[in-house]
N, C-alpha and C positions, 0 to 999 in steps of 0.2 A: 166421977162421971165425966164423959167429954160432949162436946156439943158438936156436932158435925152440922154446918150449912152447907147447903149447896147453890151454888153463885150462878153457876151457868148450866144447861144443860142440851147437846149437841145432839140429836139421833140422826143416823146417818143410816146409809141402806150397802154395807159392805159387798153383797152377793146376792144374786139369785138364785141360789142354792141347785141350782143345775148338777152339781157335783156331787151334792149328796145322793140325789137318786141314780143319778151313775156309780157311785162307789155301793150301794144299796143293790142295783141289778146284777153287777159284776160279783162283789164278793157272793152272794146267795144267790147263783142263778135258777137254782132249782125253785126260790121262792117265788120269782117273775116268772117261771116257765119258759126261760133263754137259755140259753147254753151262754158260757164264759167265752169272750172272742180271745181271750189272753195277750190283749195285749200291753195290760199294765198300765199304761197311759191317760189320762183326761181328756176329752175332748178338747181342743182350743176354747172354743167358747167359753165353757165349764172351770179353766184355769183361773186363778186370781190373776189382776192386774198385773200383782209384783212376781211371781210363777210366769208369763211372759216376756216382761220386762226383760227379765234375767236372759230366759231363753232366746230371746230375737239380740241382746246386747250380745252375748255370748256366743250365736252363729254369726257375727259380723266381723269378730276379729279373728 
């Protein structure tokens, strides 16, 4: 058998999951009643931290 404790415990708040009902409306638009705007993308908003991060270092050089 093993003992596992656990010493510390951190809960953080990653996302407002904004992205999920975007990826949710877009892939099934027939389920929301939308039409797909196709264009593949995320909102800004809806992106993770590190998903812009990249993008804004990346258009700067």
């Amino acid at each position: 058998r093993r003992i596992i404790a656990v010493t510390e415990l951190k809960i953080v708040k990653w996302h407002d999951y904004k992205h999920l009902v975007w990826i949710s409306e877009h892939c099934h638009p027939e389920a929301s009643g939308r039409s797909s705007t196709g264009s593949g993308k995320l909102p800004e908003e809806a992106q993770p931290y590190e998903a812009r991060y990249v993008l804004t270092r990346s258009e700067a050089t």
